[in-house]
C-alpha positions in Angstrom: -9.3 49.8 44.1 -9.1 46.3 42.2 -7.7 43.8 43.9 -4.5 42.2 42.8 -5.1 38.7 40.9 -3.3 35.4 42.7 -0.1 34.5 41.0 -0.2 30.9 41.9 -1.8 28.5 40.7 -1.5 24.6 41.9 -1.3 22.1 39.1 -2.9 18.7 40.0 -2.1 15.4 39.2 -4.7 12.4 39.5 -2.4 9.1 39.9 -3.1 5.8 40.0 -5.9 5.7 37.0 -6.9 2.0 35.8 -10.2 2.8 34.0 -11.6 5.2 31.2 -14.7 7.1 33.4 -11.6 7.8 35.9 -9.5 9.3 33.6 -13.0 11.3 32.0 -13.6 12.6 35.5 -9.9 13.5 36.3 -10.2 15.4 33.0 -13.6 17.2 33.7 -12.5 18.3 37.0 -9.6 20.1 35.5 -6.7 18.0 36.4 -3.3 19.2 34.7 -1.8 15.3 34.6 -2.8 11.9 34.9 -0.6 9.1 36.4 -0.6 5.5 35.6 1.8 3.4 37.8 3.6 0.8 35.1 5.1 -1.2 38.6 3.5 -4.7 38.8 3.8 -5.3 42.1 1.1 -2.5 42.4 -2.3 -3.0 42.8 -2.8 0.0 41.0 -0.3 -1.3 37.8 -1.5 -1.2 34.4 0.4 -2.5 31.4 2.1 -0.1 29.0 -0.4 -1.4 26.5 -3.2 -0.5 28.8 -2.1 3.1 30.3 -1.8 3.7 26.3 -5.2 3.2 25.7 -6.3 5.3 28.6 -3.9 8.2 27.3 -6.0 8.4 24.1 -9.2 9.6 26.1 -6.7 12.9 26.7 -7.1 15.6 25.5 -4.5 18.8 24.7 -2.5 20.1 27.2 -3.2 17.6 29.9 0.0 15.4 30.9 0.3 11.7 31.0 2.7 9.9 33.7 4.0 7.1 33.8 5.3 6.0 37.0 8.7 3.2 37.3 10.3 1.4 40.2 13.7 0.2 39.6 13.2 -0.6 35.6 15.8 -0.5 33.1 16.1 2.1 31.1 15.3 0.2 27.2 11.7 -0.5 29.8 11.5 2.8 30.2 12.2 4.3 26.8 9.6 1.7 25.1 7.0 1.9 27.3 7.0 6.3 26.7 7.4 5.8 23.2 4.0 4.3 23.8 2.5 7.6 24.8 2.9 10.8 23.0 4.3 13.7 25.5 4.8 11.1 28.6 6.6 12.6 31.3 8.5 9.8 33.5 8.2 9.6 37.0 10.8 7.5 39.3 9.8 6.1 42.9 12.5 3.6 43.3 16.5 3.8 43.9 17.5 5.2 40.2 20.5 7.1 40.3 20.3 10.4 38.8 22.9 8.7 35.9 20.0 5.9 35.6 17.7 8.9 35.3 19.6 9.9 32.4 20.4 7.3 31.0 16.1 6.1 30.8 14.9 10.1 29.5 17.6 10.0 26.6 20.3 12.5 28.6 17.2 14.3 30.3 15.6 14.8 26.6 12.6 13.4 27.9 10.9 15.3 31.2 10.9 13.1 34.7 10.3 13.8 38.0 12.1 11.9 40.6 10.5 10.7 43.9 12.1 11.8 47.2 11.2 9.3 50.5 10.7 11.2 53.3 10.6 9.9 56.4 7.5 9.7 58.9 7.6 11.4 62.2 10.5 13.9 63.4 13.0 11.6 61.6 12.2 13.8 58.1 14.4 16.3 59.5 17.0 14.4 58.7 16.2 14.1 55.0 18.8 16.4 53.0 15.8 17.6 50.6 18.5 20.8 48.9 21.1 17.9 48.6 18.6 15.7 46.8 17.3 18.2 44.8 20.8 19.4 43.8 21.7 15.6 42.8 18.6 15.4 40.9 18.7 18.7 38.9 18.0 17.1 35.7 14.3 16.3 37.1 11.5 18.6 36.2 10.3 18.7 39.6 11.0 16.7 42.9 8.4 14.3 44.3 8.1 14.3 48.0 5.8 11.2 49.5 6.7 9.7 52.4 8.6 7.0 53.4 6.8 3.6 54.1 7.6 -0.2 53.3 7.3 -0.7 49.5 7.3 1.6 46.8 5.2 3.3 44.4 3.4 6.0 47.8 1.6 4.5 50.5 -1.0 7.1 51.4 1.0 8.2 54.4 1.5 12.1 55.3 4.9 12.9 56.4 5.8 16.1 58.5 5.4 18.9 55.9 7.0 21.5 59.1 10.0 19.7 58.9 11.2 20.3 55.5 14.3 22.8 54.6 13.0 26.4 54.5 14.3 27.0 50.7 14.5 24.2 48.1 15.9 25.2 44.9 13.5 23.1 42.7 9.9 22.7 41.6 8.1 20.5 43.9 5.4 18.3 43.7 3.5 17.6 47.1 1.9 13.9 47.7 1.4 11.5 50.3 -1.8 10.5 51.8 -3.6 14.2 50.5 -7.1 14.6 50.6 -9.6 17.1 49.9 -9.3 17.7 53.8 -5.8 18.5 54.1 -4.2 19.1 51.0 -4.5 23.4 51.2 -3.2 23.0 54.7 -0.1 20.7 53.2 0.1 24.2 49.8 0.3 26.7 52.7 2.8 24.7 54.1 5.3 23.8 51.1 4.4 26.1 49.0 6.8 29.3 50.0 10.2 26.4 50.6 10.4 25.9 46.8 9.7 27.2 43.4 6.6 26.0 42.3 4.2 23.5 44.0 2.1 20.9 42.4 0.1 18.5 44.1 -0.3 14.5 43.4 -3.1 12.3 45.0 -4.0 9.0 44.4 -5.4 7.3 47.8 -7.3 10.3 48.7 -9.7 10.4 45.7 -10.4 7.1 45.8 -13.6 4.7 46.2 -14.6 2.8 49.1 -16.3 -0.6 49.8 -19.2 -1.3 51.9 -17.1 -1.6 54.9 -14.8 1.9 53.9 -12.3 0.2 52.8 -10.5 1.7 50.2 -10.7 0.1 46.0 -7.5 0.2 45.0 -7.1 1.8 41.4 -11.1 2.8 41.9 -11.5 6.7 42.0 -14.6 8.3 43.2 -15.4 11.2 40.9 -16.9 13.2 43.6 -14.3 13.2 45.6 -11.6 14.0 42.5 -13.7 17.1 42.2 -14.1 17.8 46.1 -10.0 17.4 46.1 -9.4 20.0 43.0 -12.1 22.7 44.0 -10.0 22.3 47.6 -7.0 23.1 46.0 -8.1 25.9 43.7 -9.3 27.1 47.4 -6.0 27.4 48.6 -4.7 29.3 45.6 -6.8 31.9 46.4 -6.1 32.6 49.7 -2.2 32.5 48.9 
């Protein structure tokens, strides 16, 4: 008797890329997209000059992202007409019409970010609502709530979310190679399909352990995919 092959299979994105070995290692370890955050109050922001010159080192099939907070949309639609096939991600307050409006009517794909909050207060989050305003996304973000924008390396309550979301999701949050087939076995039957997006987790440390902002270790890139391909096999 063969066994039956997994149907799932957990696409990754690496975010938060400032240098060309990151983006090589992101690549070699089989990541499905690459995020560069285009907000400058991040100290993970590139230029839209500078995430286009990482995008090069691409190669087929593999998904560049560019992530916005609060920009207008003529920002928006320059800075992807920068990179060919850019999907848009937006982690600030955009409306879904300012969603619209900065994807040419949806033409272009975008996920939207959904805030949830930390602790037992992410029960209140109407994720189906959210998800039904933002329709026109490609998938719905879910990082957690924390002063700022742009994902703070904080994991909210994945127990807490509605038990059926009518979207594609896309897990993040303060995921590691540690936690993040816990976080699929979690979300993973609430929605459509489940991708996963780290940025904090895969990233190098100092000599005291604190973390390098926009540095990515490439061991640990590769610890955090060969922990998710884990998971897909055990779903």
């Amino acid at each position: 008797m063969t066994s039956t092959p997994t149907l799932h299979r957990t696409r990754i994105k690496i975010c938060g890329l400032t240098r060309e070995q990151d983006v090589d290692a992101a690549v070699a370890a089989g990541a499905d997209a690459i995020g560069f955050v285009l907000y400058p109050k991040s100290a993970r922001a590139v230029t839209p000059q500078r995430a286009a010159e990482l995008a090069k080192r691409l190669p087929p099939f593999i998904t560049p992202v560019l992530l916005f907070v609060n920009a207008g949309a003529t920002e928006v639609i320059a800075a992807c007409a920068m990179i060919a096939g850019a999907t848009a991600q937006f982690h600030g307050d955009e409306s879904p019409q300012d969603c619209l409006d900065a994807t040419g009517n949806g033409a272009r794909p975008y996920l939207r970010a959904a805030r949830i909050p930390l602790g037992d207060d992410a029960q209140a989050f109407d994720l189906v609502k959210y998800a039904h305003d933002y329709s026109n996304a490609q998938a719905i973000l879910l990082d957690a709530h924390v002063d700022g924008y742009g994902g703070g390396g904080k994991t909210f309550n994945w127990s807490l979310l509605p038990p059926s979301v009518n979207a594609h999701l896309v897990l993040s949050g303060g995921l590691t190679s540690a936690n993040v087939g816990d976080g699929i076995t979690s979300v993973r039957p609430r929605c459509k399909t489940l991708a996963v997006d780290v940025s904090s987790g895969v990233e190098a440390v100092d000599a005291q352990g604190k973390p390098l902002k926009g540095i990515k270790d490439p061991e640990k890139i590769f610890q955090f995919v060969a922990a998710v391909r884990a998971a897909d096999q055990l779903s």
